[in-house]
ZADO-1210 file (C-alpha; in nm, 4 decimals, padded with zeros to 6 digits):
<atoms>
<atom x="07.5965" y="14.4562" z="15.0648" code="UNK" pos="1"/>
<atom x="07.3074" y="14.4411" z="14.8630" code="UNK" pos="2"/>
<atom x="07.3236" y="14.0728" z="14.7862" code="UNK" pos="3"/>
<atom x="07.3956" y="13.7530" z="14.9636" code="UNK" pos="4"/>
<atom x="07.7882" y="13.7375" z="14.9376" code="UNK" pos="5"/>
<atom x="08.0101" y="13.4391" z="15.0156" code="UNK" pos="6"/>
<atom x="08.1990" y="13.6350" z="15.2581" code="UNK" pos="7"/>
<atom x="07.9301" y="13.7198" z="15.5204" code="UNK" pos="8"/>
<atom x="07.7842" y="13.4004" z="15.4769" code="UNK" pos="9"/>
<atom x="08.1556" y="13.2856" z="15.6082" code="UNK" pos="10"/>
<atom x="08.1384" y="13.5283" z="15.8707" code="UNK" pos="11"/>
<atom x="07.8135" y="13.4546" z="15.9997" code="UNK" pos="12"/>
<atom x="07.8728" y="13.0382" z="16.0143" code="UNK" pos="13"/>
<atom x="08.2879" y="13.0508" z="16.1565" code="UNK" pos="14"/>
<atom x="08.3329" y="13.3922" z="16.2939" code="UNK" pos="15"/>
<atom x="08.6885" y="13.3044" z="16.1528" code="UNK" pos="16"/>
<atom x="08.8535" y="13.3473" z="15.8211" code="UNK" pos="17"/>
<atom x="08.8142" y="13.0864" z="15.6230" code="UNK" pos="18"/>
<atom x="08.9608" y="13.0518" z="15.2397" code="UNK" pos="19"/>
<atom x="08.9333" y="12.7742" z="14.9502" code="UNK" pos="20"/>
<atom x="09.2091" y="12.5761" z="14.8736" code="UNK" pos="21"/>
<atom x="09.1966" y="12.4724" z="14.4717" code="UNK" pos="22"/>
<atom x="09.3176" y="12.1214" z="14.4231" code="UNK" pos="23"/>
<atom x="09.4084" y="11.9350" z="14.0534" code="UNK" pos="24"/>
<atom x="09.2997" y="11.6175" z="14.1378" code="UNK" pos="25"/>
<atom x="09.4419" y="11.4823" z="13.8373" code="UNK" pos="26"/>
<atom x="09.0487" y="11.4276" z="13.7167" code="UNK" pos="27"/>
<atom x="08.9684" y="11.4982" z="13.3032" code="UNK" pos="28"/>
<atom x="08.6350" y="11.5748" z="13.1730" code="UNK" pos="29"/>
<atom x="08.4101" y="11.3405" z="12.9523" code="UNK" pos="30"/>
<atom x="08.3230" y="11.6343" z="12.7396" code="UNK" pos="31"/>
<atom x="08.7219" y="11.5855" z="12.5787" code="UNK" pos="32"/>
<atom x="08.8669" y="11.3461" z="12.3775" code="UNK" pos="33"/>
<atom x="09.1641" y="11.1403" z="12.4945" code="UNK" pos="34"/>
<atom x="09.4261" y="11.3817" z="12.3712" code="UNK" pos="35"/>
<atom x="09.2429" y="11.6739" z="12.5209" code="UNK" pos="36"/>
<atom x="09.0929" y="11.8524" z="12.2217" code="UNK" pos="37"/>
<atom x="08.7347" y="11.9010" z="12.2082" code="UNK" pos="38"/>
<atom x="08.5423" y="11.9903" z="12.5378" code="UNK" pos="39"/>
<atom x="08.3077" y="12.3322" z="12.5705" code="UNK" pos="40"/>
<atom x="08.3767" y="12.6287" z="12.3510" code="UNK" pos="41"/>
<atom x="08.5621" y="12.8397" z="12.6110" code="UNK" pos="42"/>
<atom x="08.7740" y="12.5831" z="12.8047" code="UNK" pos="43"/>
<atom x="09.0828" y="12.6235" z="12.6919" code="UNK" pos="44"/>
<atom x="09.2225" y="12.2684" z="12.8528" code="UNK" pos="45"/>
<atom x="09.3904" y="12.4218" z="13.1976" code="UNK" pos="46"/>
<atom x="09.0525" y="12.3112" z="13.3774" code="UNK" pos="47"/>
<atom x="09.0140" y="12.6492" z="13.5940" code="UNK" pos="48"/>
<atom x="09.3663" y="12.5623" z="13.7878" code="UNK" pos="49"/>
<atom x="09.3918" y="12.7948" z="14.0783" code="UNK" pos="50"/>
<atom x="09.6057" y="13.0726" z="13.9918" code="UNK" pos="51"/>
<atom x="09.8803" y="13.0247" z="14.3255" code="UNK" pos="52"/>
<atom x="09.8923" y="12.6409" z="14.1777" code="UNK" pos="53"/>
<atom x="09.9705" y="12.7048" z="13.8442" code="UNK" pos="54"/>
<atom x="10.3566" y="12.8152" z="13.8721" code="UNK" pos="55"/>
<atom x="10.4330" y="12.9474" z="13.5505" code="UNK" pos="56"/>
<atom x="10.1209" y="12.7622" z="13.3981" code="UNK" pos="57"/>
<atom x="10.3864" y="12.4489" z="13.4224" code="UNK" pos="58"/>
<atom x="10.3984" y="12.3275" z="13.8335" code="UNK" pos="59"/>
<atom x="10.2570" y="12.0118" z="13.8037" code="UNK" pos="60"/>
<atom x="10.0923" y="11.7953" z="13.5193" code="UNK" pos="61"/>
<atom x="09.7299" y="11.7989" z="13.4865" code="UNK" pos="62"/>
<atom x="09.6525" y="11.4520" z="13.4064" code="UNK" pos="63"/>
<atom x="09.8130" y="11.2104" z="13.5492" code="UNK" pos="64"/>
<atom x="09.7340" y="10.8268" z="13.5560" code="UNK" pos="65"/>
<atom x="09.8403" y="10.6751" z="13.8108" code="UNK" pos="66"/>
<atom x="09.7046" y="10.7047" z="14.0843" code="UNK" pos="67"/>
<atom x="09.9859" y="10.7667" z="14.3854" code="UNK" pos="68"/>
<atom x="10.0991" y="11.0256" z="14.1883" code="UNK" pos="69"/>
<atom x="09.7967" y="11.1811" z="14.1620" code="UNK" pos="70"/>
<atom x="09.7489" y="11.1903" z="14.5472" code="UNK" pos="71"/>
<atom x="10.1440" y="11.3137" z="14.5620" code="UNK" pos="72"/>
<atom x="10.0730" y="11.5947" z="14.3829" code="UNK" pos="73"/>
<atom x="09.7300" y="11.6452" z="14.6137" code="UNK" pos="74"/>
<atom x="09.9686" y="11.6579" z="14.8892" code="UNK" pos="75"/>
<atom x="10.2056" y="11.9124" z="14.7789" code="UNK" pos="76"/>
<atom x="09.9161" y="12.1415" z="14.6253" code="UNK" pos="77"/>
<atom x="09.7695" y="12.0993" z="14.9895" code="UNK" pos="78"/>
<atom x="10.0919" y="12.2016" z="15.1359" code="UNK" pos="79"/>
<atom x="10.1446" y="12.4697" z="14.8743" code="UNK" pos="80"/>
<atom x="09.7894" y="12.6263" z="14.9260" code="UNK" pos="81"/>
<atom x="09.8111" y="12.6274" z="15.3000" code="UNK" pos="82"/>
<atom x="10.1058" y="12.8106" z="15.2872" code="UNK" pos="83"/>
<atom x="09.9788" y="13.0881" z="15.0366" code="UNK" pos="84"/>
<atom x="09.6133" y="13.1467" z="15.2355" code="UNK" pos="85"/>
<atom x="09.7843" y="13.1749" z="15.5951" code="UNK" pos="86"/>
<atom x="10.0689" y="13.3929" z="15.4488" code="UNK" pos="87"/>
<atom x="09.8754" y="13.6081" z="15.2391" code="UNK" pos="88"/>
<atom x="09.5124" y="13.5962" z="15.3859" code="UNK" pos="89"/>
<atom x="09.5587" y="13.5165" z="15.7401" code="UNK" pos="90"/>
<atom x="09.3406" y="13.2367" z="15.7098" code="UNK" pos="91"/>
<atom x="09.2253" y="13.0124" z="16.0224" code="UNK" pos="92"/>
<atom x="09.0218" y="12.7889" z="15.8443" code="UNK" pos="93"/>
<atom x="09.0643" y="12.6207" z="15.5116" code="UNK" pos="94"/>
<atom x="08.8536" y="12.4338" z="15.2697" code="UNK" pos="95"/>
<atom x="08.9501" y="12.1861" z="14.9974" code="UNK" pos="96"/>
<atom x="08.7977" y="12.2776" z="14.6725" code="UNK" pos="97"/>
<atom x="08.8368" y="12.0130" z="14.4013" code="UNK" pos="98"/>
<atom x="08.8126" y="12.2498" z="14.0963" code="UNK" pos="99"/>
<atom x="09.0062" y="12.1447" z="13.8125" code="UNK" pos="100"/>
<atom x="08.8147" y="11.9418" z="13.5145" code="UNK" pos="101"/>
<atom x="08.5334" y="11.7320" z="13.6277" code="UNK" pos="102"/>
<atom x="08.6267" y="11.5926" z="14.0014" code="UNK" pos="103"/>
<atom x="08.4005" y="11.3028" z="14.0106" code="UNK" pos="104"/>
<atom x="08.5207" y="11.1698" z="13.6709" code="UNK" pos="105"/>
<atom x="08.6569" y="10.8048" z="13.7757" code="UNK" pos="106"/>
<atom x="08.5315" y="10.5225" z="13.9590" code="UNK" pos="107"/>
<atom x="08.3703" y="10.5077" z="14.2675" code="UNK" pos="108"/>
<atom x="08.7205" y="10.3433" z="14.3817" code="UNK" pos="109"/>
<atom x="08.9334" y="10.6182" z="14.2888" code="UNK" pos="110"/>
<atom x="08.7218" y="10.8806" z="14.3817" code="UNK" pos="111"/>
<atom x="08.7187" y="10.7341" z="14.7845" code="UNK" pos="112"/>
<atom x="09.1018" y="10.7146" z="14.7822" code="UNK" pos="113"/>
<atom x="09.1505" y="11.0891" z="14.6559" code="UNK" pos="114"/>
<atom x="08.8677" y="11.2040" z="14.8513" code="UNK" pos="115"/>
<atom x="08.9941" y="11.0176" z="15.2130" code="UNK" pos="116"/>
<atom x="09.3845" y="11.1312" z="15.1303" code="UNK" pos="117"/>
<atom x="09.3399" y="11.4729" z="15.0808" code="UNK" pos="118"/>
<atom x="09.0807" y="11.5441" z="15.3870" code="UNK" pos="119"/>
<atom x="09.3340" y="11.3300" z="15.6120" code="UNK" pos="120"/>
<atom x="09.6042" y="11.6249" z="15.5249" code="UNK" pos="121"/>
<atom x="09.4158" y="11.9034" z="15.7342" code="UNK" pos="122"/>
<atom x="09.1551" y="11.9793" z="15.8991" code="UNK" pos="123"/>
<atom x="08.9092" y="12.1175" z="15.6562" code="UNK" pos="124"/>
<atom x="08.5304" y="12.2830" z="15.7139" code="UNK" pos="125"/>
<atom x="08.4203" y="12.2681" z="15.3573" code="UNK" pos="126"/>
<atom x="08.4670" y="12.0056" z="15.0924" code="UNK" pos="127"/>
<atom x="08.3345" y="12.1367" z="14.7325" code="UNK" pos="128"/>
<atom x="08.3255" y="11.9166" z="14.4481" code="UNK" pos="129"/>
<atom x="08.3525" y="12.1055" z="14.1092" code="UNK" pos="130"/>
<atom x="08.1568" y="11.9014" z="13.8305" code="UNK" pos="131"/>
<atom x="07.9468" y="11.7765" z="13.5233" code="UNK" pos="132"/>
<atom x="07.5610" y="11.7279" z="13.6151" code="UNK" pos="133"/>
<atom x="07.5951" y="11.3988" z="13.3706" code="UNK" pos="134"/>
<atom x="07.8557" y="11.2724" z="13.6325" code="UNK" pos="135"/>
<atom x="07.6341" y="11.2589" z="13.9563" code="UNK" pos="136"/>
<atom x="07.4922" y="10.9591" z="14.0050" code="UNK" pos="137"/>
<atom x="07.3226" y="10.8130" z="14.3197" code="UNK" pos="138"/>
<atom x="07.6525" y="10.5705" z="14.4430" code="UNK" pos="139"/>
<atom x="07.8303" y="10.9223" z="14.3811" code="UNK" pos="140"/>
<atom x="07.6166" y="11.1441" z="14.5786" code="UNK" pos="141"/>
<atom x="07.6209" y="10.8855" z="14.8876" code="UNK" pos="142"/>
<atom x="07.9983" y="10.8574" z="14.8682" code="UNK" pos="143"/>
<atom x="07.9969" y="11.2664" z="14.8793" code="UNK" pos="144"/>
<atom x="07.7671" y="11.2846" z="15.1595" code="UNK" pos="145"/>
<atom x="07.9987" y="11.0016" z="15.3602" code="UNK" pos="146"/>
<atom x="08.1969" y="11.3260" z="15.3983" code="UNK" pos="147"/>
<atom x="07.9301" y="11.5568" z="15.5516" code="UNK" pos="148"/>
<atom x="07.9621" y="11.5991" z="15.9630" code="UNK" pos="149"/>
<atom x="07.8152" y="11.8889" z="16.1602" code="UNK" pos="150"/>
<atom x="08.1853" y="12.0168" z="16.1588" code="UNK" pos="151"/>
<atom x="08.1886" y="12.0162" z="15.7904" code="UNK" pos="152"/>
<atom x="07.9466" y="12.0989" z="15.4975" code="UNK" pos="153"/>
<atom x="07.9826" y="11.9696" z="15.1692" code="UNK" pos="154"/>
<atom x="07.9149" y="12.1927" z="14.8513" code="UNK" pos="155"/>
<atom x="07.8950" y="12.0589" z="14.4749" code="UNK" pos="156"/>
<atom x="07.9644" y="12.2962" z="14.2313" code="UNK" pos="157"/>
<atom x="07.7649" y="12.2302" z="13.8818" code="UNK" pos="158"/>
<atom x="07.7841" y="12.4208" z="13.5423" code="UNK" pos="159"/>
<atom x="07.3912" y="12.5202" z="13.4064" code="UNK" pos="160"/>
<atom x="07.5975" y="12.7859" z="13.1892" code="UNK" pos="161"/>
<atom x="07.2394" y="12.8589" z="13.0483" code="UNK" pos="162"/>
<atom x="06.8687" y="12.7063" z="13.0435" code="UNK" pos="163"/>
<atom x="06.8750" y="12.7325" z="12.6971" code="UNK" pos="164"/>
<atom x="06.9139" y="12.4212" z="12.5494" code="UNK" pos="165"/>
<atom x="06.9953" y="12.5579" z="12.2207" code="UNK" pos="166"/>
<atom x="07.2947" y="12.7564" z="12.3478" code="UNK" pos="167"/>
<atom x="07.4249" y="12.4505" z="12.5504" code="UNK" pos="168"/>
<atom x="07.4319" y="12.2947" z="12.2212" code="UNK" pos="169"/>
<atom x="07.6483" y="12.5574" z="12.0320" code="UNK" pos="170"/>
<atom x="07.9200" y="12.5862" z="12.3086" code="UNK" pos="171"/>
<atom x="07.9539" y="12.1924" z="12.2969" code="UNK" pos="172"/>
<atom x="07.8280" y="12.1500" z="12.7086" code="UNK" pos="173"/>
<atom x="07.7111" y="11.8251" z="12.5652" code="UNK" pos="174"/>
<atom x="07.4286" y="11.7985" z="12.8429" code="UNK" pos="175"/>
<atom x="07.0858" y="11.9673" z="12.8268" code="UNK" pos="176"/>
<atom x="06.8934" y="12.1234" z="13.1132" code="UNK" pos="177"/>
<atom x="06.6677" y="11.9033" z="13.2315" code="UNK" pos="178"/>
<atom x="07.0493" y="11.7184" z="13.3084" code="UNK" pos="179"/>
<atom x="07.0813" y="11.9836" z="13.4933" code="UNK" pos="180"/>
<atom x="06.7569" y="11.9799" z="13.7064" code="UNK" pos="181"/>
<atom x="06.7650" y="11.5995" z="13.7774" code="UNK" pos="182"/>
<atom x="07.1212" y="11.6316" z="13.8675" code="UNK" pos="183"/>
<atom x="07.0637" y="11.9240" z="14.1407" code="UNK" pos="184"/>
<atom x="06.7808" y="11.6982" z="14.2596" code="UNK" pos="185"/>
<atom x="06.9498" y="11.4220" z="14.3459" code="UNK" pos="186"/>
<atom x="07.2352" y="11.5920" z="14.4920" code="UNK" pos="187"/>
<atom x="07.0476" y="11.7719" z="14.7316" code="UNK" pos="188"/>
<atom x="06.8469" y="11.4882" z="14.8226" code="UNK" pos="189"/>
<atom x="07.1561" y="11.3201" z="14.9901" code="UNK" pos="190"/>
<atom x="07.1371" y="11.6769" z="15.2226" code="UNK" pos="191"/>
<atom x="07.4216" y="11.8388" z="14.9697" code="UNK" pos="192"/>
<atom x="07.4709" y="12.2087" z="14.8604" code="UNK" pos="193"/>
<atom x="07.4548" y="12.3191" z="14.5802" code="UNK" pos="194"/>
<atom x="07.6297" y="12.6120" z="14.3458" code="UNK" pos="195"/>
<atom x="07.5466" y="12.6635" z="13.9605" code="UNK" pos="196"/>
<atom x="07.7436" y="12.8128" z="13.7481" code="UNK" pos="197"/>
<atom x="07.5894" y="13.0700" z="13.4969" code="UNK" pos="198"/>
<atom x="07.7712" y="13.1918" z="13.1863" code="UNK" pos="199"/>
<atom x="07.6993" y="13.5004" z="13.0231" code="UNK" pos="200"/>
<atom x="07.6918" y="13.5291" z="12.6983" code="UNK" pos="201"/>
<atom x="07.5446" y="13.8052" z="12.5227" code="UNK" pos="202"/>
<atom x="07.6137" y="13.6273" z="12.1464" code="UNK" pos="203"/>
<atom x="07.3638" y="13.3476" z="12.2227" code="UNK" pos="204"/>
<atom x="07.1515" y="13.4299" z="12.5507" code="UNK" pos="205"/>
<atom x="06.8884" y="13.6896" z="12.5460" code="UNK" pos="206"/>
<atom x="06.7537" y="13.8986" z="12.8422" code="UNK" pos="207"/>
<atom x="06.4797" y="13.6191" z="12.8740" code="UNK" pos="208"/>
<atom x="06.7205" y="13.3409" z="12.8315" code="UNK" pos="209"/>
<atom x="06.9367" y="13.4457" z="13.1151" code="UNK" pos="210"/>
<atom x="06.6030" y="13.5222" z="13.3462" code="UNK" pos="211"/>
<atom x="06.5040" y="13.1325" z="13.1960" code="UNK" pos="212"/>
<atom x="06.8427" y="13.0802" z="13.3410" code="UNK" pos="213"/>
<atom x="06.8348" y="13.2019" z="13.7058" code="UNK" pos="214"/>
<atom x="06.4411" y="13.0983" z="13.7029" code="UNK" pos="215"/>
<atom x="06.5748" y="12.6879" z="13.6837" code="UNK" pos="216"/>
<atom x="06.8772" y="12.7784" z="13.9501" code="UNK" pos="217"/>
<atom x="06.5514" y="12.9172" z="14.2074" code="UNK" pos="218"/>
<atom x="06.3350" y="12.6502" z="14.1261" code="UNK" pos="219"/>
<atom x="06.5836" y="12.3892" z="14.2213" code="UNK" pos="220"/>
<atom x="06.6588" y="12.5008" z="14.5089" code="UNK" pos="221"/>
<atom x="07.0302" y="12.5711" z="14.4552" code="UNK" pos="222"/>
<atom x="07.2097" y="12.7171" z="14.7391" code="UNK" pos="223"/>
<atom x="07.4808" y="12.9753" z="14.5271" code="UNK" pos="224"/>
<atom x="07.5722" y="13.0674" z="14.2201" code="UNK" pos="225"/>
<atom x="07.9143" y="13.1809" z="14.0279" code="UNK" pos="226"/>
<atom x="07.8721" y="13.4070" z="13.7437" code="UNK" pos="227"/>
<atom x="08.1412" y="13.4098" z="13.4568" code="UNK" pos="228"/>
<atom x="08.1285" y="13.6515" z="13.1903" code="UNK" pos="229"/>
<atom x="08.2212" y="13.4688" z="12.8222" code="UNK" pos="230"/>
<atom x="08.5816" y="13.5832" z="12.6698" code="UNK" pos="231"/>
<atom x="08.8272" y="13.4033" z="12.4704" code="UNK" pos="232"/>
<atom x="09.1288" y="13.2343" z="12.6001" code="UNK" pos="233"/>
<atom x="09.4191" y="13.0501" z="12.3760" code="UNK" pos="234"/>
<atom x="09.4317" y="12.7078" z="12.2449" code="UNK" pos="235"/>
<atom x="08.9754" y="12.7241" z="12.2413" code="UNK" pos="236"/>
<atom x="08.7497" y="12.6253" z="11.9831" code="UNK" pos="237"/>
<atom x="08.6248" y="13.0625" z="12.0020" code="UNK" pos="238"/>
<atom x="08.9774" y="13.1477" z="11.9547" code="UNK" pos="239"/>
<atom x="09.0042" y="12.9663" z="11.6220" code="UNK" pos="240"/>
<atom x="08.6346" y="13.1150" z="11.5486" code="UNK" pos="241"/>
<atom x="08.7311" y="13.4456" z="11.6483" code="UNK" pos="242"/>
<atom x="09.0411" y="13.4528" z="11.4238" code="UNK" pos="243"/>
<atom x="08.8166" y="13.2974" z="11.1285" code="UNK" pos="244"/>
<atom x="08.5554" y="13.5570" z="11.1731" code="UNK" pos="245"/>
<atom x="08.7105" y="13.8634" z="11.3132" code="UNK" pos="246"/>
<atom x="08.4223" y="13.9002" z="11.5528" code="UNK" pos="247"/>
<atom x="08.3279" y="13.8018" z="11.8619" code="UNK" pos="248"/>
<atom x="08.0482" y="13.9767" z="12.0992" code="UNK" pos="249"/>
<atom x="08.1619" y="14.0232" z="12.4346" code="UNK" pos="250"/>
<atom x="07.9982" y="14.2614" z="12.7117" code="UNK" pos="251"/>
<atom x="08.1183" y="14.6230" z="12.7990" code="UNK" pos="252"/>
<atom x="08.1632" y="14.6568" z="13.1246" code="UNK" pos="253"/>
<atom x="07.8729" y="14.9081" z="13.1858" code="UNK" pos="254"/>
<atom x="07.6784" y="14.6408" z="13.0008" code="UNK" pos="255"/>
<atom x="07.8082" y="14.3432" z="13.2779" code="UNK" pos="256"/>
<atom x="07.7024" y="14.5347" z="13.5699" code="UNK" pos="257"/>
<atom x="07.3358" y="14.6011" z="13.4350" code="UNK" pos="258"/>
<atom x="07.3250" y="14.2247" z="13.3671" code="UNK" pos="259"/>
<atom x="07.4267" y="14.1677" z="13.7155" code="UNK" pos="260"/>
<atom x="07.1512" y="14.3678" z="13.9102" code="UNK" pos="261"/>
<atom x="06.9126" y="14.2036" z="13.6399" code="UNK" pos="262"/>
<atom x="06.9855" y="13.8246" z="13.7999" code="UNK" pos="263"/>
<atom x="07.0426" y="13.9626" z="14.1489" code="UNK" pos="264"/>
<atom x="06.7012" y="14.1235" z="14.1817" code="UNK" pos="265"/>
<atom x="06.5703" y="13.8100" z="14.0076" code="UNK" pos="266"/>
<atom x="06.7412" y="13.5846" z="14.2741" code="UNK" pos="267"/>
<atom x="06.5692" y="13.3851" z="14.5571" code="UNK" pos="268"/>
<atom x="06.7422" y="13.5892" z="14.8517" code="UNK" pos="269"/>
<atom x="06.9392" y="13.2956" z="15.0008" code="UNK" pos="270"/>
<atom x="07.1264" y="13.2320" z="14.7517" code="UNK" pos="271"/>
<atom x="07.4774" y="13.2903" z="14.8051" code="UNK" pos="272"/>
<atom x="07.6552" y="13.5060" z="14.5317" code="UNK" pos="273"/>
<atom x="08.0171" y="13.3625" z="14.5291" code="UNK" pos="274"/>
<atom x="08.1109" y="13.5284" z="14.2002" code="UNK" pos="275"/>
<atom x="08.0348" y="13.7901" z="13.9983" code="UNK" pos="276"/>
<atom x="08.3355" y="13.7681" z="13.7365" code="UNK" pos="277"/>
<atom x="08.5999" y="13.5621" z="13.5647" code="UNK" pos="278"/>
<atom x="08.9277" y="13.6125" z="13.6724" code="UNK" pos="279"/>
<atom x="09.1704" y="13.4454" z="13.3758" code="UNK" pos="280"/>
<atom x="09.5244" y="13.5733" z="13.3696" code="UNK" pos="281"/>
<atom x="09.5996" y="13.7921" z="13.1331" code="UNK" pos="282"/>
<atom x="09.8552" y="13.6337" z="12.9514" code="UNK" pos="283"/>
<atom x="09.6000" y="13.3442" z="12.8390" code="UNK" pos="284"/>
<atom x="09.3497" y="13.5797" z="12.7290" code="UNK" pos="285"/>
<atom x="09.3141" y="13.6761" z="12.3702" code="UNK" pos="286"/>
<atom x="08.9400" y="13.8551" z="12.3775" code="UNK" pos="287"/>
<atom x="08.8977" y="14.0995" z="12.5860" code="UNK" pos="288"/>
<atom x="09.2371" y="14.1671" z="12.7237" code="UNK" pos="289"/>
<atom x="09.1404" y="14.4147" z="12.9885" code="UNK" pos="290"/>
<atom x="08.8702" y="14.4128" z="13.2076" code="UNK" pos="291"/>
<atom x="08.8343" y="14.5746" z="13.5588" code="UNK" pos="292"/>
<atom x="08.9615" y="14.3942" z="13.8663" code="UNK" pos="293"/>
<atom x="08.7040" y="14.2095" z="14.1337" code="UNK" pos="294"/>
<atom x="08.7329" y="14.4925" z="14.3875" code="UNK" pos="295"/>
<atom x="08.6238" y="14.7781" z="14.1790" code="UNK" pos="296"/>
<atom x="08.3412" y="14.5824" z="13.9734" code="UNK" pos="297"/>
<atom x="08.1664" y="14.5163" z="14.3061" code="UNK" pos="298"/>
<atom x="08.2120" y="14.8963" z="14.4410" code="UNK" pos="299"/>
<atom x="08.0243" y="15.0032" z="14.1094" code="UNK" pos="300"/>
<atom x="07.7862" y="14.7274" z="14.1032" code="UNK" pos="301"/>
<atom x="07.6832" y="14.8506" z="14.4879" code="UNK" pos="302"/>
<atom x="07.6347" y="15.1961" z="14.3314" code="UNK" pos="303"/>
<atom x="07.4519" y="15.0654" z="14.0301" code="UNK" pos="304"/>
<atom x="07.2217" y="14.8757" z="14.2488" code="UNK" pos="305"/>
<atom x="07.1818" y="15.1581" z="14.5339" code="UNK" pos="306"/>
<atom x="07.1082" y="15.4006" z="14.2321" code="UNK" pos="307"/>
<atom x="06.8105" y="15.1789" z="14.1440" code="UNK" pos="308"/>
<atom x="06.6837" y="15.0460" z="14.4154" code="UNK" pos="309"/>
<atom x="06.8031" y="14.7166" z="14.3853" code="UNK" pos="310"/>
<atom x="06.8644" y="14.4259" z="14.5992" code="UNK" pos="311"/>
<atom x="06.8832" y="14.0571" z="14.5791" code="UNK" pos="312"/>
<atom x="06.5218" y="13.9371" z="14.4955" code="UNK" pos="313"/>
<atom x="06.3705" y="14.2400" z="14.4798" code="UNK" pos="314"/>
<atom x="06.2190" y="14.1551" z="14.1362" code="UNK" pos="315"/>
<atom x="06.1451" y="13.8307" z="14.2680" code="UNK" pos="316"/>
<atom x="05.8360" y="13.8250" z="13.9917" code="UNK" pos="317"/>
<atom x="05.7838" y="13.4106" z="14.0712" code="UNK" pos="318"/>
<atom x="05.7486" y="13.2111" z="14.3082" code="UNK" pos="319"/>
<atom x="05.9852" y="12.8903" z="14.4591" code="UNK" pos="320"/>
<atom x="05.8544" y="12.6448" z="14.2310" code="UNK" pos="321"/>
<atom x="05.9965" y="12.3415" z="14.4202" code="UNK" pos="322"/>
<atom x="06.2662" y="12.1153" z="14.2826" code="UNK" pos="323"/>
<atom x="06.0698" y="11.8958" z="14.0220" code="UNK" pos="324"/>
<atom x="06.0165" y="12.1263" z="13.7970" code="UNK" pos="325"/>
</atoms>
């Protein structure tokens, strides 16, 4: 490939298959209000719940309170997701992916007891810790690293969405980016990885936004990134704009895989691509309701790129600036 994908960076460490189980920890976010309205723009409250755990968007409840139930339901997610990667994947190796809502929302207490229960379940190569950058502090990052052994790497996975600040502000992130940079700091000071998450979103970021963008995820060092393209789902803050307005701006998909080989060639060539699109069923979409699958964005993005002589960091136009920028 062209760029640094999370697949041969898999194949190159375990020689094995190895596939992400997503976990509901029962976590919230900070961003929402008690009765889970308010929160970013686009979240439409189901906290990126792995597809195979979602049933019939109704398996389990997302927030729970107490705590043993919380780690019940860990246990038959765990159980459920094992099941579904060795059936359908063939998997050998498995790692637990906290990923719904912010998973280091609670107290250092909590987080211990969810964290020690569900790594007891299986023997796991990667833990990754999907979260806010406001919600890293220093006791966190040292319990996370507790969990690092040279039989299993630790990722934390951290929403930049953009560099703008201006942008963060009208999607409601309620963070800025210099959040952001302190929080990647500290995390990989404790000897952590790191993966941002970039946003695209052609209503509010400009072609030297988004370069602004992947410029702060090279300069921190960050060790992969997950690109989402914007859309509207139900039950969001843009749905009830989008039915106000009648408008919306989303990309085409010509337009998505230009945008792509733009922050690919811009990329520090280490970084490992994990995703290039946002895969939301279809029945909670409302805008756009089709869009091409995973398999054939990346065959056309290898053409686009081949076409143009692209690779990852090719127009590298900047140097590593270190991570105190």
């Amino acid at each position: 490939m062209r760029w640094n994908t999370y697949s041969e960076y898999l194949n190159r460490r375990y020689s094995k298959k190895l596939y992400r189980i997503g976990v509901d920890g029962g976590f919230s976010c900070p961003n929402r209000c008690k009765n889970g309205s308010g929160g970013c723009t686009y979240c439409d409250g189901s906290g990126s719940v792995a597809v195979y755990q979602r049933g019939e968007e109704k398996g389990y409840e997302l927030k729970k309170d107490l705590l043993k139930a919380r780690i019940d339901s860990i246990d038959n997610q765990i159980k459920r997701g094992l099941e579904f990667i060795k059936r359908r994947y063939k998997a050998e190796y498995a790692a637990l992916y906290f990923q719904s809502f912010s998973n280091t929302f609670d107290s250092i207490e909590n987080l211990k007891k969810v964290y020690d229960y569900a790594l007891s379940l299986y023997d796991f190569k990667e833990l990754i810790v999907s979260t806010r950058p406001d919600l890293l502090s220093d006791e966190i990052c040292k319990l996370l690293s507790s969990y690092q052994t040279k039989d299993r790497e630790v990722w934390v996975e951290i929403g930049l969405q953009s560099g703008n600040d201006k942008t963060l502000k009208k999607i409601n992130r309620g963070h800025d980016s210099k959040c952001f940079i302190a929080a990647v700091n500290r995390v990989k000071s404790y000897g952590l990885k790191v993966t941002a998450h970039l946003l695209l979103m052609p209503s509010y970021d400009s072609l030297k936004d988004i370069e602004d963008s992947v410029r702060i995820i090279n300069d921190t060092a960050c060790d992969g990134i997950k690109i989402h393209n914007i859309h509207i789902t139900h039950n969001t803050a843009l749905e009830k704009s989008y039915i106000n307005s009648g408008c919306f701006s989303t990309m085409s998909y010509k337009r998505h895989i230009a945008l792509l080989a733009f922050i690919i060639a811009r990329l520090n060539r280490d970084i490992i691509v994990f995703r290039l699109l946002t895969e939301t069923p279809r029945a909670r979409l409302v805008y756009p309701i089709d869009y091409p699958d995973k398999r054939d964005l990346i065959e056309n993005l290898e053409k686009y790129m081949e076409n143009n002589n692209i690779t990852q960091g090719s127009l590298l136009l900047y140097p590593r600036l270190g991570v105190n920028r």
